[in-house]
N, C-alpha and C positions, 0 to 999 in steps of 0.2 A: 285946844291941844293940837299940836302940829303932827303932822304924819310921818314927819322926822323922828317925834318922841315914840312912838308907837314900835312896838316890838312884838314880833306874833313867831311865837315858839313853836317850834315843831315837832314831833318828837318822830326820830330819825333812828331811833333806836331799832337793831335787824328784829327783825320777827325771831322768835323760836321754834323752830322747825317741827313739825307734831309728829306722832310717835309713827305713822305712817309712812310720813316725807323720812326720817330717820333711815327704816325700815329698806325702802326702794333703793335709799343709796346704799346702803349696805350689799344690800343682792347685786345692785348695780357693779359694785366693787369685785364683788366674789365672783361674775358674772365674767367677769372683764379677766383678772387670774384663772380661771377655769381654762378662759379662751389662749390666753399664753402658754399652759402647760400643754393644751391639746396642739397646739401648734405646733411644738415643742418636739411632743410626739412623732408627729406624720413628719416632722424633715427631718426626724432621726430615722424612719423606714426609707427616705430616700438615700440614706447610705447603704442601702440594701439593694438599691441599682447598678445596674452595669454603667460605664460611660457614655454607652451608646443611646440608651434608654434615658440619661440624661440628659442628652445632647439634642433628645426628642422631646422636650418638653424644655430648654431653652438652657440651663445650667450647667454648670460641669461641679467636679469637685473642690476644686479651690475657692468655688461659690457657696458652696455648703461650710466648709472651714473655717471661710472670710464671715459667713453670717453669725456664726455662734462663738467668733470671738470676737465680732464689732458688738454683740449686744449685751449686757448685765444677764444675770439668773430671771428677773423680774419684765425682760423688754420680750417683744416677740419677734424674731428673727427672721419672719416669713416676709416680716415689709422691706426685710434688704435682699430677699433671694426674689420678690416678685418685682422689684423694680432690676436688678441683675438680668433676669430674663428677657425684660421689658429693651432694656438696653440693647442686650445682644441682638433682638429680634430686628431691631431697628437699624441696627448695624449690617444685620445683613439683609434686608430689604435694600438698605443705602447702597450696598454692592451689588446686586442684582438688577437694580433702576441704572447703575453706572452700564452696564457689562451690557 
């Protein structure tokens, strides 16, 4: 017999996840929503700031507005206001390095 003829099956089939691994990603999930809602939260108390007070921690209002309607009910809004801030700061270090 040639080794041409030879056929060696493999079985490829996923594994079934045990009731454990099930379990984890479940929390994981719930884990994960929790954290969007709390986030949710604390940058709705940041509309409880004055401008100025915003303007001390890198945002303004239009950056809070902009975030919660670039994102769905399910996204978390806080990765558009931390890179926003991130921006800004960078912007004005660029001017202060110029001047």
């Amino acid at each position: 017999m040639r080794t041409t003829d030879r056929i060696l099956e493999l079985d490829c089939n996923p594994a079934t996840r045990t009731f454990s691994q099930r379990l984890v990603a479940g929390f994981a999930t719930l884990a994960s929503v929790l954290r969007v809602f709390r986030n949710r939260m604390e940058i709705n108390a940041l509309h409880e700031l004055d401008d100025n007070q915003l303007r001390d921690i890198g945002l303004s209002r239009a950056d809070l507005d902009a975030a919660f309607l670039a994102s769905t009910f399910f996204e978390d809004p806080s990765d558009q206001l931390t890179r926003s801030a991130r921006n800004r700061g960078r912007k004005a270090l660029h001017r202060l390095n110029q001047d």
